[in-house]
Backbone as numpy.savetxt, mean C-alpha at the origin, in Angstrom:
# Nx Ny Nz CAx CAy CAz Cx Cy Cz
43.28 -19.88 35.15 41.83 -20.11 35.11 41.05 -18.79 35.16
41.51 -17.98 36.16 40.85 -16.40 36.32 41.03 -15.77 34.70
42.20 -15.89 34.61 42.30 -15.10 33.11 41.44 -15.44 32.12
40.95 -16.79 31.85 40.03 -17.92 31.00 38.72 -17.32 31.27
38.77 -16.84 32.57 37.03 -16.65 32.35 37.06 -15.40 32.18
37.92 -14.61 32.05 37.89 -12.78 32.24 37.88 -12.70 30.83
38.10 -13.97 30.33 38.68 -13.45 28.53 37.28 -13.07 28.21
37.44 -11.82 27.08 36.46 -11.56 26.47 36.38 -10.99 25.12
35.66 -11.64 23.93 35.83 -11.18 22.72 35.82 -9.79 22.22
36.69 -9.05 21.24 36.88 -7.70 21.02 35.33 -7.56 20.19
35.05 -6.40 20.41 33.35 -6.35 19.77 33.39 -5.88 18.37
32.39 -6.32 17.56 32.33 -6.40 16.51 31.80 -4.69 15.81
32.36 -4.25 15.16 31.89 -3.02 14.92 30.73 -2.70 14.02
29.70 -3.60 14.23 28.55 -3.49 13.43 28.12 -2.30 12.52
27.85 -1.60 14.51 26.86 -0.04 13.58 27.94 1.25 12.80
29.28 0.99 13.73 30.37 1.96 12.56 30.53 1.65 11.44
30.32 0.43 11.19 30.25 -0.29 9.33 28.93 0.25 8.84
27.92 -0.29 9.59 26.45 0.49 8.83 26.76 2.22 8.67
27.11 3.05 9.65 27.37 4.25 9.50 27.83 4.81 8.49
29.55 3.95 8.70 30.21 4.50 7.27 29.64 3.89 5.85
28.81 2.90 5.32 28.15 2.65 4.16 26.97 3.66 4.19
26.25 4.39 5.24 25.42 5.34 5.21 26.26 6.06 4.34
27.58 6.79 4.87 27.83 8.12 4.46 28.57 7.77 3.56
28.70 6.56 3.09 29.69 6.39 1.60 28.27 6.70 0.50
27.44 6.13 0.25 26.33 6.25 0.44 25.63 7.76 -0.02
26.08 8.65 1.10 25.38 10.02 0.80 26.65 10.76 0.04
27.74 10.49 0.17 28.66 11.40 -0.17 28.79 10.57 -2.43
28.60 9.24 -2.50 28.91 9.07 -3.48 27.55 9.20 -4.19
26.13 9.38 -3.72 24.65 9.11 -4.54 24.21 10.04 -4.09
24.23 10.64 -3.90 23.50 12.13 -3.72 22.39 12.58 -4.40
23.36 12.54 -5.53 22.32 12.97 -6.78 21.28 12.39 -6.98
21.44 10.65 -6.78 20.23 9.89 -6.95 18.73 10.21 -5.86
19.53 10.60 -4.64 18.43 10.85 -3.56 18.05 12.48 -3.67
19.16 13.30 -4.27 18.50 14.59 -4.71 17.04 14.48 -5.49
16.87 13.47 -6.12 16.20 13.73 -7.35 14.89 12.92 -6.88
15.11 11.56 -6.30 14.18 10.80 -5.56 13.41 12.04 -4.72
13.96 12.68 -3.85 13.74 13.77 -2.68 12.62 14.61 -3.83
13.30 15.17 -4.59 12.32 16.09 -5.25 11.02 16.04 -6.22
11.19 14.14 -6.55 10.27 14.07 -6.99 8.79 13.39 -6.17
9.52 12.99 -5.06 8.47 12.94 -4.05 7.69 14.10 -3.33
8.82 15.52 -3.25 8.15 16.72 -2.71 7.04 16.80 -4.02
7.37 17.13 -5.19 6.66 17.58 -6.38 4.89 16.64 -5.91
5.30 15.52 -5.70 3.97 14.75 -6.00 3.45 14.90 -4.76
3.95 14.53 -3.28 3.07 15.11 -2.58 2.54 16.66 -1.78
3.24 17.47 -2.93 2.67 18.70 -2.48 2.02 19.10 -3.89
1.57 18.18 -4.62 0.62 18.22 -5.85 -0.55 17.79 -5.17
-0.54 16.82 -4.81 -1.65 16.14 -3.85 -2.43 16.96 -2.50
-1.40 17.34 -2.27 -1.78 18.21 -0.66 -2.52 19.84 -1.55
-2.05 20.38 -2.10 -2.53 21.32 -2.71 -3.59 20.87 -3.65
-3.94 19.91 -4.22 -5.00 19.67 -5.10 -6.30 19.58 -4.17
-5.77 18.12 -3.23 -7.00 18.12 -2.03 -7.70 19.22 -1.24
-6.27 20.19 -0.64 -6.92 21.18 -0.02 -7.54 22.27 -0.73
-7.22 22.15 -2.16 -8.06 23.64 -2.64 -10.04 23.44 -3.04
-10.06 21.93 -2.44 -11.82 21.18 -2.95 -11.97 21.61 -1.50
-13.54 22.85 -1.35 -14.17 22.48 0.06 -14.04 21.20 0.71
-13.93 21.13 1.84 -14.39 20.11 2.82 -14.94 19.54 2.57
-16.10 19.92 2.60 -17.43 19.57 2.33 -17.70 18.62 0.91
-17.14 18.99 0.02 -17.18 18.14 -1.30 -16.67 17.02 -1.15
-15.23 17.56 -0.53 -14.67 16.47 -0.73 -15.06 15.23 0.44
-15.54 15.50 1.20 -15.70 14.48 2.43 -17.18 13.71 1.51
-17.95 14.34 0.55 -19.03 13.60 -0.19 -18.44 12.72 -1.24
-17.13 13.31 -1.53 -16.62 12.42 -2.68 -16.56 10.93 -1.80
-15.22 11.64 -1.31 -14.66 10.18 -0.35 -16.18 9.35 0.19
-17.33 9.65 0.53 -18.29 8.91 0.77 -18.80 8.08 -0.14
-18.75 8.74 -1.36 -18.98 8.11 -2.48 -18.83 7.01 -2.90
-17.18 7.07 -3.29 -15.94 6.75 -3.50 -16.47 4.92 -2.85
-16.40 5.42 -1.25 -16.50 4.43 -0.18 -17.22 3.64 -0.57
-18.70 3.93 -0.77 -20.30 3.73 -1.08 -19.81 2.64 -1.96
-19.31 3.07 -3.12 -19.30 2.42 -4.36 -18.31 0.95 -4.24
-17.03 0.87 -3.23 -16.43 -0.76 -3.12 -16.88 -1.03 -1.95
-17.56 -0.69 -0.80 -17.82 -1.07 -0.04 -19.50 -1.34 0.43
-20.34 -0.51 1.38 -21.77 -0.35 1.22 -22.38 0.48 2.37
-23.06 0.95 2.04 -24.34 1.97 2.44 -23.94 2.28 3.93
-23.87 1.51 4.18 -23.08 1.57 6.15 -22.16 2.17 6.19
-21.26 1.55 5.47 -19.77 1.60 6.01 -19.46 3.11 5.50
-20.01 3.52 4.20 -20.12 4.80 3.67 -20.55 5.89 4.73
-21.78 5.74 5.23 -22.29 6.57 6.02 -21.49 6.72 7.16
-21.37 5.47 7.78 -20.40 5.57 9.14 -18.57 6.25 8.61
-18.40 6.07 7.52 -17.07 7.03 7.34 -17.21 8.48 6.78
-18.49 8.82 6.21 -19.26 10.64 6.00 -19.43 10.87 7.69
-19.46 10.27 8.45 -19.72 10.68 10.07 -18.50 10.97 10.23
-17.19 10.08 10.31 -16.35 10.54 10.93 -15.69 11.19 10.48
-15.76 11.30 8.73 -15.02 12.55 8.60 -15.17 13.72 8.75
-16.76 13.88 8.49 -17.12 15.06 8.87 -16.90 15.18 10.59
-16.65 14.48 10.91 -16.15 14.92 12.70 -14.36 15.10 12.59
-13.66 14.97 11.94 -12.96 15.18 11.83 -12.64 16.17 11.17
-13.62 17.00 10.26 -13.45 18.69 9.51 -14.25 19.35 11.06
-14.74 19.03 11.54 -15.31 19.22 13.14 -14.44 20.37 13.94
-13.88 19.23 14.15 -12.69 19.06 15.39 -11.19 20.18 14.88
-11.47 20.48 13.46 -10.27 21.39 12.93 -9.04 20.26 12.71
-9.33 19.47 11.98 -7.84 18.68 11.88 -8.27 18.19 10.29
-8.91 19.18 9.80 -8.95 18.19 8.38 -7.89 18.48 7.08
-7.01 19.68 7.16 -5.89 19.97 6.93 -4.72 18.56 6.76
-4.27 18.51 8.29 -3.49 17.39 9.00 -4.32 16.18 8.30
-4.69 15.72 8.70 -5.64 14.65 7.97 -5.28 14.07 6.47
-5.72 15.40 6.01 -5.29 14.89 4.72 -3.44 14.72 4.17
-2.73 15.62 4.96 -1.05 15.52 4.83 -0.76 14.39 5.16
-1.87 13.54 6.36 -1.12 11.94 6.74 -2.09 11.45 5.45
-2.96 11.43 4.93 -3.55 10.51 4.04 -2.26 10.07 2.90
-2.11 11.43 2.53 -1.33 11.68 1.45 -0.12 10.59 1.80
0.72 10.70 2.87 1.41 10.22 2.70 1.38 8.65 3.05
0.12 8.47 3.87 0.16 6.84 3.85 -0.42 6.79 2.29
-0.83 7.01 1.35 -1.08 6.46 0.16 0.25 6.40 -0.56
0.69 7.46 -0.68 2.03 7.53 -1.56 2.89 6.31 -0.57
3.27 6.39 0.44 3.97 4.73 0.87 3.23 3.76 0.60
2.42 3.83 1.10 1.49 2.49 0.61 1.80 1.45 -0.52
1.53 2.82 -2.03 1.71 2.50 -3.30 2.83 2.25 -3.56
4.10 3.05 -3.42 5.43 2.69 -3.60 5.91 0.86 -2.80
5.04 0.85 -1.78 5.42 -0.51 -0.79 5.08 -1.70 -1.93
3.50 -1.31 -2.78 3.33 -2.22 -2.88 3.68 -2.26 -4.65
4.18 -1.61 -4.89 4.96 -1.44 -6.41 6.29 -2.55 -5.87
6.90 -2.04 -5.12 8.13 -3.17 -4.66 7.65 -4.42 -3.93
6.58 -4.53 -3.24 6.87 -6.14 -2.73 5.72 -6.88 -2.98
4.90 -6.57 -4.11 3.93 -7.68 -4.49 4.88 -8.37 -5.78
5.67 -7.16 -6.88 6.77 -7.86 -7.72 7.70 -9.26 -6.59
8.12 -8.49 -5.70 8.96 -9.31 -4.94 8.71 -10.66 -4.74
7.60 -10.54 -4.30 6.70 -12.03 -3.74 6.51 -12.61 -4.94
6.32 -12.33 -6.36 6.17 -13.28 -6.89 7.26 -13.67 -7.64
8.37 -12.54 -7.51 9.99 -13.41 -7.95 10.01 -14.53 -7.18
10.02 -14.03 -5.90 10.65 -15.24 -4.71 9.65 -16.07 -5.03
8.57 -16.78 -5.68 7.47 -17.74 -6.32 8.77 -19.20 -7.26
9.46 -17.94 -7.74 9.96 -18.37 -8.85 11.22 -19.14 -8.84
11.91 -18.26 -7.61 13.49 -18.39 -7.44 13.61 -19.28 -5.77
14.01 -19.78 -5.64 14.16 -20.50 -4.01 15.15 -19.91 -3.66
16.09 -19.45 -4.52 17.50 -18.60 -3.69 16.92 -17.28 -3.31
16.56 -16.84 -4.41 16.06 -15.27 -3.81 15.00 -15.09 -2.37
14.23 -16.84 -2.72 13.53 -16.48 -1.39 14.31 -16.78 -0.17
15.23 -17.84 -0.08 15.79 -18.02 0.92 16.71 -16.72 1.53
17.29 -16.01 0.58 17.91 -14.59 0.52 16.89 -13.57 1.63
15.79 -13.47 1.02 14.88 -12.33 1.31 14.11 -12.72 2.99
14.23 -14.05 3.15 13.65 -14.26 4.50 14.13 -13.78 5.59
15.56 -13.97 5.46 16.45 -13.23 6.39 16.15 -11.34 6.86
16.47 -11.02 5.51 16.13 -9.79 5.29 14.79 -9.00 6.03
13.45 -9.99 5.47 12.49 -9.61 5.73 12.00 -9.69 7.38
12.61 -10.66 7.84 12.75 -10.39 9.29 13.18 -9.42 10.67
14.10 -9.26 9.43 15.09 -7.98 9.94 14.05 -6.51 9.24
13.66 -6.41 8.57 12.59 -5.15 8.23 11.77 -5.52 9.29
10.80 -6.77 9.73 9.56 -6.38 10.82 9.77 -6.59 11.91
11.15 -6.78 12.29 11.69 -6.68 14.06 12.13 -5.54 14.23
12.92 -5.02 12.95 13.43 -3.42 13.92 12.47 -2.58 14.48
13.30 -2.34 14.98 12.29 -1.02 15.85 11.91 0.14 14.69
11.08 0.65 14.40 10.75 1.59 13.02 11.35 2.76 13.70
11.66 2.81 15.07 12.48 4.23 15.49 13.82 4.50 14.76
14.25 3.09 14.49 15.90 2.92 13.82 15.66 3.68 11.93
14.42 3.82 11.57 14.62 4.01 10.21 14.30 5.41 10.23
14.55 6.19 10.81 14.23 7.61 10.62 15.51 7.64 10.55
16.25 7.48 11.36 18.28 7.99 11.37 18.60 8.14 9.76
18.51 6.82 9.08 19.05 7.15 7.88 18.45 7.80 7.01
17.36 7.69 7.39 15.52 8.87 6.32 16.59 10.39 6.12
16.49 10.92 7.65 17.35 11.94 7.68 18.46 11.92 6.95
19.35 11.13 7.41 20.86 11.71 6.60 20.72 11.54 5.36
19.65 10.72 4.39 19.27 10.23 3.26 18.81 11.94 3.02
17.59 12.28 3.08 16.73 13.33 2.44 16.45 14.31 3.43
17.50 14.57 4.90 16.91 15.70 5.32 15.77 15.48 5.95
14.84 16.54 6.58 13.68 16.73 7.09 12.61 16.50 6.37
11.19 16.60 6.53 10.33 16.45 6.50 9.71 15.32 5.69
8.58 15.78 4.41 8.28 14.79 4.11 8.69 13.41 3.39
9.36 13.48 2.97 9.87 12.72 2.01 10.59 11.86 3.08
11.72 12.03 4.11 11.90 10.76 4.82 10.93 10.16 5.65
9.86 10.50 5.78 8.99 9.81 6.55 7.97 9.23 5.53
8.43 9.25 3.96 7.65 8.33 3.45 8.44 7.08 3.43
10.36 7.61 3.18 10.91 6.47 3.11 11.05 5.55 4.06
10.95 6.07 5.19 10.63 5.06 6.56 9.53 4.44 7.04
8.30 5.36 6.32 6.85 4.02 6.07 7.16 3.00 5.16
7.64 3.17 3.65 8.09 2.23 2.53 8.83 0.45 3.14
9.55 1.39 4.09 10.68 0.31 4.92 10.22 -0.42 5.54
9.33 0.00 6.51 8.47 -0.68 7.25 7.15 -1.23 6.66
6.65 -0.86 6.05 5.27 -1.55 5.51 5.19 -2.72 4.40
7.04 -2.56 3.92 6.97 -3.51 2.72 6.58 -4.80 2.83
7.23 -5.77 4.10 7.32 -6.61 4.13 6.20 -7.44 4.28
4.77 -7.25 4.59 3.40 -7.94 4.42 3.18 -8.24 3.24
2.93 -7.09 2.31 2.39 -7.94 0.88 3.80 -8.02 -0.01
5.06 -8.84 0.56 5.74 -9.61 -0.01 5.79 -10.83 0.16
5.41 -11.00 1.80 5.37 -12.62 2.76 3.79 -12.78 2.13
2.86 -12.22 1.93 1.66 -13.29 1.74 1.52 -12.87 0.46
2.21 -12.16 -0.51 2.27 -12.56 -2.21 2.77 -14.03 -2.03
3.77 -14.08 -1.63 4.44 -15.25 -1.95 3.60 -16.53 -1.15
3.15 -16.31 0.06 2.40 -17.04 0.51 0.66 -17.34 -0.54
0.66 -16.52 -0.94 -0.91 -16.76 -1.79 -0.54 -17.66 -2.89
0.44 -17.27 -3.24 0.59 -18.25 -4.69 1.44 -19.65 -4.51
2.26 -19.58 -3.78 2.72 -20.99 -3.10 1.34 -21.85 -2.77
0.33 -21.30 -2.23 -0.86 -22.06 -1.55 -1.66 -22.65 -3.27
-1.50 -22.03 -4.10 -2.42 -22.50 -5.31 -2.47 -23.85 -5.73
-3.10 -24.42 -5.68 -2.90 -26.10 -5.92 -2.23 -26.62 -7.26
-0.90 -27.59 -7.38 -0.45 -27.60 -8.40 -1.20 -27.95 -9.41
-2.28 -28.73 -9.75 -3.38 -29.41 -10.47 -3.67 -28.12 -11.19
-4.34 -26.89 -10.52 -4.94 -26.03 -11.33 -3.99 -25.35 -12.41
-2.89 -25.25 -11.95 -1.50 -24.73 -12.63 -1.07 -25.64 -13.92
-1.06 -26.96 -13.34 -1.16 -27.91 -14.77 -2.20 -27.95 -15.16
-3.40 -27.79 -15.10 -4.32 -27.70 -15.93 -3.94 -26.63 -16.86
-3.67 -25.68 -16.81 -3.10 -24.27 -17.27 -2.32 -24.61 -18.58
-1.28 -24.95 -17.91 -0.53 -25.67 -19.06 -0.63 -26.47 -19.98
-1.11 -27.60 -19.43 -2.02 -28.83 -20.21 -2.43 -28.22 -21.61
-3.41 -26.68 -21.03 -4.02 -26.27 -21.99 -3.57 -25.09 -22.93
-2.12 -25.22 -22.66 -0.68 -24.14 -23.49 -0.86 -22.74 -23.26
-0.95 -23.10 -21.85 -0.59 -21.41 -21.36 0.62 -21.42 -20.88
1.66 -20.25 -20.86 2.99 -20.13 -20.57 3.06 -19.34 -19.12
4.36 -19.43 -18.90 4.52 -18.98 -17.17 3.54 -17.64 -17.14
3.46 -16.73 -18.32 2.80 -15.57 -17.35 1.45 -15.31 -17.59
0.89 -16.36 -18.37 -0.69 -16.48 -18.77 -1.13 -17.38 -17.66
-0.65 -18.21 -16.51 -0.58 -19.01 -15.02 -0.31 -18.20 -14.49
0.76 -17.17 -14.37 0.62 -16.17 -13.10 -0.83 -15.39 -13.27
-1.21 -15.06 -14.86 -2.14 -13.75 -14.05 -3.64 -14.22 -14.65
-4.04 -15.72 -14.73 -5.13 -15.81 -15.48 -5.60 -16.99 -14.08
-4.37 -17.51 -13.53 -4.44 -18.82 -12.57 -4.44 -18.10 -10.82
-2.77 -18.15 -11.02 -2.03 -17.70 -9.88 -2.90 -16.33 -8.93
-2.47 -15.26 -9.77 -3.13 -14.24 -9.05 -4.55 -14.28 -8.56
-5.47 -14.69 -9.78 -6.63 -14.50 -9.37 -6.94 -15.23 -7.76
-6.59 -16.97 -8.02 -6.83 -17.42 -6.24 -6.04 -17.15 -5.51
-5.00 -16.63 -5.58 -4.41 -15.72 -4.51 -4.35 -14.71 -4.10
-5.66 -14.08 -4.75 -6.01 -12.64 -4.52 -6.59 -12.08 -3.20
-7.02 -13.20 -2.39 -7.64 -12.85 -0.69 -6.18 -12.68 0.09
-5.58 -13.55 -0.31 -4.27 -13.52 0.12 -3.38 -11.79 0.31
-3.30 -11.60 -1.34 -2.70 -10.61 -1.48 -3.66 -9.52 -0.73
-4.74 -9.46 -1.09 -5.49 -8.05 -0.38 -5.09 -8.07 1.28
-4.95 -9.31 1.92 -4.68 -9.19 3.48 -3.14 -8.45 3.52
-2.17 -9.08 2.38 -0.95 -7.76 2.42 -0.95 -6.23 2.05
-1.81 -6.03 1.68 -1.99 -4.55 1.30 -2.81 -3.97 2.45
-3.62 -4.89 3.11 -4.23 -4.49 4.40 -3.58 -3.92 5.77
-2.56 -5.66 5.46 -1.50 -4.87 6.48 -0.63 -3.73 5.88
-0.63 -3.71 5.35 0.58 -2.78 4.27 -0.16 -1.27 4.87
-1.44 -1.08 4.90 -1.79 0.16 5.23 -2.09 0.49 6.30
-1.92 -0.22 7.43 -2.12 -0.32 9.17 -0.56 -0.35 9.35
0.40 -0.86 8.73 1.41 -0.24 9.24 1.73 1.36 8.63
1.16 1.37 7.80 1.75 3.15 7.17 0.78 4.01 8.22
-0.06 3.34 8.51 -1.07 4.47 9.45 -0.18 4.16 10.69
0.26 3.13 11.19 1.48 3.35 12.46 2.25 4.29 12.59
3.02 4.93 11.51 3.99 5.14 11.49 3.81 7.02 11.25
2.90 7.19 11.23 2.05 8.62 11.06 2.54 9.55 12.11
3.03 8.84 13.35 3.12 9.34 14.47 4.84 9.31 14.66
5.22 8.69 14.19 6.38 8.17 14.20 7.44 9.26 13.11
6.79 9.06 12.11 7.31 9.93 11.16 6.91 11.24 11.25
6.20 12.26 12.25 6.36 13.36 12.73 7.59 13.71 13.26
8.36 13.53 13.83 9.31 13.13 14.87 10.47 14.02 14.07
10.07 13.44 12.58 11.05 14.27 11.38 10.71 15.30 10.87
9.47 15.69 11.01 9.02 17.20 10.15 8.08 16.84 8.97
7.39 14.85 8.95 6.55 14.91 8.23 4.99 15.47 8.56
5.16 16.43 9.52 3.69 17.01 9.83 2.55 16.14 9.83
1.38 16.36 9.43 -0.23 16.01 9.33 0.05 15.56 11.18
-1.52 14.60 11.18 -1.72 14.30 12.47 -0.84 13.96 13.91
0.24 13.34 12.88 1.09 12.92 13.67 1.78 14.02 14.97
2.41 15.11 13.96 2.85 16.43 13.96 1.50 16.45 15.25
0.39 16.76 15.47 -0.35 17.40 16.16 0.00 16.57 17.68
-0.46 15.26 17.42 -0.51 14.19 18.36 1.16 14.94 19.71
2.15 14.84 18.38 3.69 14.99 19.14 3.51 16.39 20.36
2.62 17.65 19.48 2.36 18.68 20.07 1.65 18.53 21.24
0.65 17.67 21.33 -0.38 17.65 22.46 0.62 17.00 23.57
1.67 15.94 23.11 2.26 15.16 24.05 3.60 16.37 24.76
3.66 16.86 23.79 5.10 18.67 24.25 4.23 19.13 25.70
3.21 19.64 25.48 2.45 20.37 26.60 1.34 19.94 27.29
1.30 18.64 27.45 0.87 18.11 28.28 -1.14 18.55 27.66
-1.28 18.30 26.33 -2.46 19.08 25.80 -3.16 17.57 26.32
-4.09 17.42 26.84 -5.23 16.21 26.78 -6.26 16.31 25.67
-6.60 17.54 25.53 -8.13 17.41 24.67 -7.23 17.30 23.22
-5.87 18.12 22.83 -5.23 18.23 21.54 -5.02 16.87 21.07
-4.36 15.78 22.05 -3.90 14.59 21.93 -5.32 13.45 21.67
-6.28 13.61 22.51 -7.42 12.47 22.29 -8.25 12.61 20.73
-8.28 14.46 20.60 -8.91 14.49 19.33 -7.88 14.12 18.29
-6.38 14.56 18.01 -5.80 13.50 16.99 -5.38 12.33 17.13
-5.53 11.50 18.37 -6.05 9.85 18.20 -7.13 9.81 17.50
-8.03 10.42 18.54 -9.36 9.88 17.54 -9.52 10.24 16.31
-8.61 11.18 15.23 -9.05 11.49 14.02 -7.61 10.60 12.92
-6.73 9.60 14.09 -5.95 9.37 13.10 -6.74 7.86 12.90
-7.43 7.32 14.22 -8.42 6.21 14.50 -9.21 5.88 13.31
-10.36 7.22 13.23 -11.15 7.29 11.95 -10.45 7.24 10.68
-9.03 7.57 10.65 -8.36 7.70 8.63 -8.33 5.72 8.89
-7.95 5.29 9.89 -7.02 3.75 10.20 -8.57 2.99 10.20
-9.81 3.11 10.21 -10.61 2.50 9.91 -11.10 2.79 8.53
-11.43 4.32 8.47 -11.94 4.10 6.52 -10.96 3.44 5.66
-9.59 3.50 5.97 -8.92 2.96 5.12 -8.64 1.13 5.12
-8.80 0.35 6.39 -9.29 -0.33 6.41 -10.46 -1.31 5.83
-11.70 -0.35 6.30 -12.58 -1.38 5.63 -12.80 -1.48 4.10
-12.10 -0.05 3.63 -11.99 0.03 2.06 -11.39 -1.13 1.76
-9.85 -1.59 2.25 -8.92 -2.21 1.86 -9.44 -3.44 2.02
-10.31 -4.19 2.81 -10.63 -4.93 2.96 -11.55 -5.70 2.18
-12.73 -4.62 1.93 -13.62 -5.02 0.55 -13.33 -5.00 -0.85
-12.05 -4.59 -1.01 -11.23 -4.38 -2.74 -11.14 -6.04 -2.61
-11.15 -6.41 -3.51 -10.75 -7.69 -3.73 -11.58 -9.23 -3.15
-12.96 -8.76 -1.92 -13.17 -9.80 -1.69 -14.72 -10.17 -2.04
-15.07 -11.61 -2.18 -16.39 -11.64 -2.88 -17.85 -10.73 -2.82
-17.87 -9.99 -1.89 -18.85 -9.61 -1.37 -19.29 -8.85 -2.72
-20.79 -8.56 -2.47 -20.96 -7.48 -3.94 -21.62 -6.21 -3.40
-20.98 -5.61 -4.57 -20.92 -4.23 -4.18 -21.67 -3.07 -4.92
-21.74 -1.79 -4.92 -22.01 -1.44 -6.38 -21.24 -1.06 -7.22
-19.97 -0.93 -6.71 -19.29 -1.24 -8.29 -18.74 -2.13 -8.69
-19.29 -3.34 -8.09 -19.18 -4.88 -8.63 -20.67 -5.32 -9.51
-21.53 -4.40 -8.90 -23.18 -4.28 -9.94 -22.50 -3.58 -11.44
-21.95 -2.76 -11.45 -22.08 -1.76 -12.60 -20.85 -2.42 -13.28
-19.52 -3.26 -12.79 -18.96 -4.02 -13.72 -19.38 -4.74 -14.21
-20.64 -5.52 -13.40 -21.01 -7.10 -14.18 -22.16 -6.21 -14.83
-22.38 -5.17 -14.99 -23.65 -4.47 -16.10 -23.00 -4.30 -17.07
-22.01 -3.70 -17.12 -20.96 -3.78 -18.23 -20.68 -4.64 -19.10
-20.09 -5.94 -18.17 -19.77 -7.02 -18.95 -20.75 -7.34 -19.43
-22.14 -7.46 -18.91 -23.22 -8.01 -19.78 -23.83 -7.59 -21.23
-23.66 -6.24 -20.90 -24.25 -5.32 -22.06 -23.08 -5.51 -23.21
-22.17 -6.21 -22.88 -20.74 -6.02 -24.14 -20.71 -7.31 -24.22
-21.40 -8.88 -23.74 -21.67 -9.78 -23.81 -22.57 -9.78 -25.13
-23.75 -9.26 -24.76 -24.98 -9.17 -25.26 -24.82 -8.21 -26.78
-23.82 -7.31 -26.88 -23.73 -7.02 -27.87 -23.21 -7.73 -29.16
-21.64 -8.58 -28.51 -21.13 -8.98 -28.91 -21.98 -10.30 -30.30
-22.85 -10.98 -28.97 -23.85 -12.20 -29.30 -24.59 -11.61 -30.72
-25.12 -10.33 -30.49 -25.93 -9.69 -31.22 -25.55 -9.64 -32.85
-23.84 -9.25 -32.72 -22.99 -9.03 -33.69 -22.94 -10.25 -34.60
-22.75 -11.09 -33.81 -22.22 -12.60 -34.15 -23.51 -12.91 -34.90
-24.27 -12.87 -34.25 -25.83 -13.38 -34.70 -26.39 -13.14 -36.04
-25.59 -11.36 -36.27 -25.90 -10.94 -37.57 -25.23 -11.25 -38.38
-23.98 -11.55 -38.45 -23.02 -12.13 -39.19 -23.61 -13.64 -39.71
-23.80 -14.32 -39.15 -24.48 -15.58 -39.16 -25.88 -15.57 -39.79
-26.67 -14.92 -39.72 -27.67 -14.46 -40.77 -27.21 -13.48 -42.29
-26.07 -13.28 -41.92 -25.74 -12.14 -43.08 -24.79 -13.29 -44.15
-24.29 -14.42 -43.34 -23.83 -15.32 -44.38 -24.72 -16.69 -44.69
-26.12 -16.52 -44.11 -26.96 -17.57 -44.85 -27.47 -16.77 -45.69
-27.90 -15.69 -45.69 -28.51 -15.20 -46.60 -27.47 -15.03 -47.76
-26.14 -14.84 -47.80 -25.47 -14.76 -48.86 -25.44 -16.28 -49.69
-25.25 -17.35 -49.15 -25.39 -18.56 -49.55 -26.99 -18.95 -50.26
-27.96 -18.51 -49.77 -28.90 -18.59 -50.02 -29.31 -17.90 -51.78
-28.52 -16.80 -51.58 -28.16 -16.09 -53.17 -27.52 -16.80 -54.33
-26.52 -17.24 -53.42 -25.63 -18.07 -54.65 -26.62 -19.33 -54.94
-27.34 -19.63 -54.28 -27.69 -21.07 -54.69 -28.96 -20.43 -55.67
């Protein structure tokens, strides 16, 4: 009986299997992550050098602009405040190295999992496949995805984009797929009814009312890449993060509150941007599209109109 309960199963060698597929992995693809590696340095030190060689000053009017134009007059002004408190404070350097790289994850996240979400639309295996999966991306601990960032690409930037990518994917794949699952079948057969084929219903039907949907995954998609800012210092991806880690080395108080508060301000402009892309509110550059459309409406009519006078009057000849 003692022996019965002492028994105990031999343990499963999980993480030495993950390990050795790591390094089967680096030793047989190398080349592939050589090249991934370098074409991510190329682009974000195209970016980092393009941004930093525009004054401050310009550029913090652009980005106001920019703002002004999908969002409004407020939200513009209140993000020309904080950035300019953030060229302030001396962190507008840093600033822009984390911008850079939450955009470049961002975009790569959502190049892979808005496609995703609307395979899994399509396929019930793939989704049943990917649920598992995707669970396992937003429970790990994001501390676990730097290990392989590293042995993948080494230091600095480039694994700490691949460990935002990892982590941020999984929002706008669960509510792609969630937006368009929600579309009512009626409108979809109407679609058809009226001989449209699967991908004239995805992007004339589908997408459009599932577009509040999708913008809340790209929302989250960019509140987790701004998480991970801090996280992905840890590796040598510098900007704010990098500062934050420093203030926490030496016990800095004023170093540490000012890059909270300036990674605070990137995690709100980018926010309320993300928030107003896509949703009804109007904007001004929702004024100057529908000026557009009108004036190419109105031309069009114009065209037509003359045509239509240009063939009564021809009839009018013959007779």
């Amino acid at each position: 009986m003692t022996e019965l309960l002492n028994f105990s199963l031999p343990k499963l060698e999980i993480g030495t299997a993950i390990e050795w597929l790591v390094r089967w992995i680096i030793e047989n693809l190398s080349i592939i992550f050589d090249v991934i590696k370098n074409v991510l340095d190329t682009i974000t030190g195209g970016f980092n050098d393009g941004l930093s060689a525009v004054p401050p000053v310009i550029l913090i009017v652009i980005f106001a602009l920019l703002i002004w134009l999908v969002t409004s007059k407020t939200t513009a002004l209140l993000s020309l405040i904080g950035l300019a408190l953030t060229w302030n404070i001396g962190l507008w350097p840093q600033m822009l190295s984390s911008l850079v790289l939450v955009v470049i994850s961002v975009i790569i996240a959502l190049l892979i999992g808005i496609p995703l979400g609307i395979l899994m639309t399509r396929s019930a295996r793939l989704e049943a496949a990917m649920r598992p999966i995707l669970d396992f991306m937003q429970t790990m601990p994001a501390f676990v995805y730097l290990i392989p960032a590293v042995m993948l690409f080494g230091t600095g930037v480039v694994p700490g984009i691949f460990a935002t990518i990892i982590f941020a994917v999984p929002p706008p794949v669960r509510l792609t797929y969630l937006g368009i699952t929600q579309v009512p079948d009626d409108m979809k057969e109407m679609a058809v009814a009226f001989g449209a084929n699967d991908r004239q219903v995805l992007r004339k039907v589908e997408l459009p009312l599932s577009l509040p949907s999708i913008m809340a995954g790209v929302n989250q998609c960019i509140m987790l890449g701004i998480s991970m800012v801090v996280i992905a210092s840890m590796i040598g991806a510098g900007g704010l993060g990098a500062e934050v880690m420093r203030s926490v080395n030496r016990l800095d108080l004023a170093l540490g509150f000012e890059s909270g508060l300036a990674i605070v301000i990137l995690a709100m402009v980018l926010d309320r941007v993300s928030r107003n892309i896509g949703s009804d509110k109007v904007t001004p550059a929702s004024r100057i599209i529908g000026y557009i459309k009108r004036r190419r409406k109105t031309r069009q009519e114009a065209k037509e109109a003359e045509r239509g006078s240009g063939s009564a009057e021809e009839k009018e000849t013959e007779i």
